[in-house]
C-alpha positions as CSV (number, residue, x, y, z in Angstrom):
1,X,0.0,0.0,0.0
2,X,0.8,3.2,-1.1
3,X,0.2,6.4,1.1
4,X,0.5,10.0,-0.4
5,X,0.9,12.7,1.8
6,X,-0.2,15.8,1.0
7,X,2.8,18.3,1.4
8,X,2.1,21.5,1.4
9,X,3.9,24.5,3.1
10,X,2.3,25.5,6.5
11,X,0.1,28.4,6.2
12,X,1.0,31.6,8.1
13,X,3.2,34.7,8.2
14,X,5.1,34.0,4.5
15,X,3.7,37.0,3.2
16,X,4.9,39.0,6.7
17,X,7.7,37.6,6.4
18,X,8.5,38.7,2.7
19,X,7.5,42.1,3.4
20,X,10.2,42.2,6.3
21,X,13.0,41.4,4.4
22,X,12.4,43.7,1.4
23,X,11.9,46.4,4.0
24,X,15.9,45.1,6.1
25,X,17.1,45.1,2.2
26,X,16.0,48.7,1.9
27,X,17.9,49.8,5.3
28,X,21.2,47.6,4.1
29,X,21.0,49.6,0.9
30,X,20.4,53.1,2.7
31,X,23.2,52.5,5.2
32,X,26.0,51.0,2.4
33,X,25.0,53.2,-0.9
34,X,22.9,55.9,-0.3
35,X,24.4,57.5,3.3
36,X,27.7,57.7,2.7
37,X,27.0,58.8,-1.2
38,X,25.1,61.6,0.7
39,X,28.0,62.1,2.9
40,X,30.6,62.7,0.1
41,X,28.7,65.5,-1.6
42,X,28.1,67.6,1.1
43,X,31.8,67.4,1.9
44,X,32.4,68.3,-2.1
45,X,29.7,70.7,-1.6
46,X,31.6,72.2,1.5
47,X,35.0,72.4,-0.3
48,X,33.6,74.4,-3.4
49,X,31.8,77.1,-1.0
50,X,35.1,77.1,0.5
51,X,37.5,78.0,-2.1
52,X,39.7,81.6,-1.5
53,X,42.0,83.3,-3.6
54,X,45.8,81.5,-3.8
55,X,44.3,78.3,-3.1
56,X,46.2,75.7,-5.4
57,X,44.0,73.1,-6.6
58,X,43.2,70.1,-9.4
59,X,40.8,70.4,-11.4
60,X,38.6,67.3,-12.8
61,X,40.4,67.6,-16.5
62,X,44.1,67.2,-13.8
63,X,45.0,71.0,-15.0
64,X,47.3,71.9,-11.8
65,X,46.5,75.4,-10.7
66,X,46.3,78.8,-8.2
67,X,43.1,80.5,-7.8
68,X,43.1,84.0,-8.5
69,X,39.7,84.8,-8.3
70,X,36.7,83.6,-7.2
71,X,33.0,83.9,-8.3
72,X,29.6,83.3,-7.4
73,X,29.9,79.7,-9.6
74,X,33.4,80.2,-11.3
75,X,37.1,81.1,-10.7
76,X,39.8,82.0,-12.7
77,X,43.0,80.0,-12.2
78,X,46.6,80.7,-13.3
79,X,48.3,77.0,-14.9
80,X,52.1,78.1,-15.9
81,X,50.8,81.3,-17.4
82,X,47.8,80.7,-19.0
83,X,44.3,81.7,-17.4
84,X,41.3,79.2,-17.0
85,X,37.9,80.4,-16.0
86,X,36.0,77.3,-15.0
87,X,32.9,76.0,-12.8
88,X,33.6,75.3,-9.1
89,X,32.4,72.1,-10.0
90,X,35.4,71.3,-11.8
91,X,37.2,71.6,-9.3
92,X,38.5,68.4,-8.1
93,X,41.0,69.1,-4.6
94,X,43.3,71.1,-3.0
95,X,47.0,70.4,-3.3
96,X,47.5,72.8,-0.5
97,X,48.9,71.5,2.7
98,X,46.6,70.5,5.4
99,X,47.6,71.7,8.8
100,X,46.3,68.6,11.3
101,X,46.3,70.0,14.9
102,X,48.0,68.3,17.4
C-alpha cells in the first residue's frame, strides 16, 4: 500500500515575512550606498563654498593650478601662465597642505 501525503507548506506569516525582508534590504541599501553617497557630496559641496583666492587646486580635467579669483559659480586659475575660468564644480582638490592639529 501506497500512502501519499499531502505536502504542502504551512500556512501563516510568508507573506509578513517577505515584506520584512524587502523592508531590512531597503535599510542595508540606505546604510552602504545611499548615506555615505550623501555624505561625500556635502563634503564636495563644503569644499567648493570654501574655495579663497591663492588656493592651489586640481581640477577634474588634472589642469594643476592657483586661484586667483573667485566667483559666485566660477574662478579664474593661473596654470604656468595661462588663465582658466572654469565652474567650481570642476574643481576636483586642493593640493594645499593641510595643517592637522596636534
Amino acid at each position: 500500500m501506497e500512502i501519499l501525503a499531502n505536502v504542502q507548506p504551512p500556512a501563516g506569516n510568508s507573506g509578513a515575512s517577505s515584506i520584512i525582508m524587502i523592508v531590512i534590504m531597503i535599510v542595508i541599501f540606505y546604510f552602504f550606498m545611499i548615506r555615505p553617497n550623501m555624505k561625500k557630496q556635502k563634503e564636495a559641496k563644503k569644499f567648493r563654498e570654501n574655495l579663497a583666492v591663492g588656493q592651489k587646486v586640481i581640477t577634474i580635467g588634472g589642469v594643476h593650478g592657483k586661484i586667483l579669483e573667485v566667483a559666485e559659480s566660477t574662478v579664474l586659475i593661473n596654470s604656468e601662465g595661462s588663465k582658466l575660468r572654469l565652474e567650481k564644480s570642476a574643481i576636483a582638490s586642493s593640493t594645499d597642505e593641510q595643517i592637522m592639529p596636534s
